[in-house]
N, C-alpha and C positions, 0 to 999 in steps of 0.2 A: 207703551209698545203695542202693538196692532202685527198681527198677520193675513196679509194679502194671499188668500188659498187662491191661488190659478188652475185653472183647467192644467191639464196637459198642452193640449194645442197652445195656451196662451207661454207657457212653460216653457214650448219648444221658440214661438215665433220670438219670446224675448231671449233664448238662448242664456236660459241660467238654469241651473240646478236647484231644487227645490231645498230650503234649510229647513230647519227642524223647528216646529210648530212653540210661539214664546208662550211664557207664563200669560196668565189674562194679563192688560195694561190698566190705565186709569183711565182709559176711553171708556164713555160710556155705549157708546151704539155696540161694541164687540168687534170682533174681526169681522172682516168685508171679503167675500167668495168673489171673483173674477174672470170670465170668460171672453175668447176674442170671439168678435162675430165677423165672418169673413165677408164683409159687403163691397160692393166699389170700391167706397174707402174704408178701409176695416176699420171696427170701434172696439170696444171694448165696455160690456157692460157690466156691473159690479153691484151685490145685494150685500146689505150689512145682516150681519149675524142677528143683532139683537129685535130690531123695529123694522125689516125688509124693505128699509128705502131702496129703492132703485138710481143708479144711476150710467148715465153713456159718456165715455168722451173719447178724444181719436186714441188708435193706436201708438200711431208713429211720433213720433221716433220713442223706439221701446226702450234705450238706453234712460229717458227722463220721464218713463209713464209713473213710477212711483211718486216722486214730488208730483207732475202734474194729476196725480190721482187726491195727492191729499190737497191742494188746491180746488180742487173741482169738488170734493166734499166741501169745505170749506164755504163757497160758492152756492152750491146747493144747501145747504143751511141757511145761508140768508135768504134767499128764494123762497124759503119754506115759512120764514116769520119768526128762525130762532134769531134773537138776541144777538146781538154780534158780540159780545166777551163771552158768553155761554158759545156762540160758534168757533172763537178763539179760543177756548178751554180744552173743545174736543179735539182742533185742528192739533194742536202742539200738543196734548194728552197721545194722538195719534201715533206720535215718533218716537223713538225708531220705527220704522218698517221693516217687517221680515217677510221675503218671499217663500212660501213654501204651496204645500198642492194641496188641491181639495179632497184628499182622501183622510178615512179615519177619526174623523171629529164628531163630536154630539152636532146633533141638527142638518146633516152630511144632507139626505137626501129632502127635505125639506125646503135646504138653501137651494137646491140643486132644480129642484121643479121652479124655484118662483127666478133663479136664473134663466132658465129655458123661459118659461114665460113674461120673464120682462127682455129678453132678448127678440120674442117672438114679437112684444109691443115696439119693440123698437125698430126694427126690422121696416113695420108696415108705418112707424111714424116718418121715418128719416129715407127710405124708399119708396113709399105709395104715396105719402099724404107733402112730402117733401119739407117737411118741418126741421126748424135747426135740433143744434144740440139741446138750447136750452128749454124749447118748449119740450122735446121729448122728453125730459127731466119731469120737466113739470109733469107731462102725462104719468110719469112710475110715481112719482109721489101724492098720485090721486089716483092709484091703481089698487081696489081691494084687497086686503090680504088677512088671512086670518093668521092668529098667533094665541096658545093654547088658549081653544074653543072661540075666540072672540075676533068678529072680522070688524075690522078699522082701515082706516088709510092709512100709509105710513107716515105722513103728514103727522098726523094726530097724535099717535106712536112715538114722534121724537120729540115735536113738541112739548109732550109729557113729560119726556125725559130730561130732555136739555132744558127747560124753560123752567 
């Protein structure tokens, strides 16, 4: 089980009510923070709790952004080099999904800055550099990030883990 913490804004745009935050799951990356980013086409980008991968994919239609959200991790795991039964392991460890908001959790505003700033990277990938989704993938997944005291990619981060 996995919870998808949304912004507000993403909270309202998909018109649901926020449930109540589950027990940890047998996922290992942790819950995934989620923000919409209002661009042309609106995206939505999303940092995992545990290793800050980053990731973008569209909005619409918000009624199947969940499945397409565990898909697009999914996706992104092989991208990165993990193993595909170890990416199979997380994608279904992932489910159920429970929507609920990004307030009140450990690591709250931590998630919070490296969402503003991989939404900021994406922004200028998928708008300025006019790159698809999946190179900007690529770029959050070779995006710095520190995690206590020690800065790594989050490449390297899940690898370690899932692999």
């Amino acid at each position: 089980m996995t919870a998808l913490r949304c912004t507000q804004k993403l909270l309202k745009a998909m018109k649901v009510s926020p449930g109540a935050p589950p027990a940890p799951g047998a996922n290992l990356l942790g819950d995934w923070s989620l923000h919409l980013l209002p661009l042309r086409k609106k995206v939505v980008v999303a940092v995992s709790e545990h290793d800050r991968l980053g990731l973008v994919l569209e909005a619409a239609p918000f009624a199947t952004l969940p499945q397409r959200f565990v898909d697009a991790v999914f996706v992104q795991l092989l991208a990165i080099g993990v193993p595909p039964d170890a990416a199979r392991r997380e994608r279904d460890a992932m489910q159920p999904l429970t929507i609920t908001a990004t307030t009140h959790f450990s690591n709250r505003l931590s998630l919070q800055a490296n969402l503003k700033d991989y939404g900021l990277t994406a922004e200028i990938e998928l708008m300025e550099r006019g790159a698809s989704l999946a190179e900007t993938n690529a770029q959050l997944a070779d995006h710095i990030v520190g995690i206590n005291g020690k800065l790594e990619f989050p490449r390297e981060f899940v690898l370690r883990r899932l692999a």
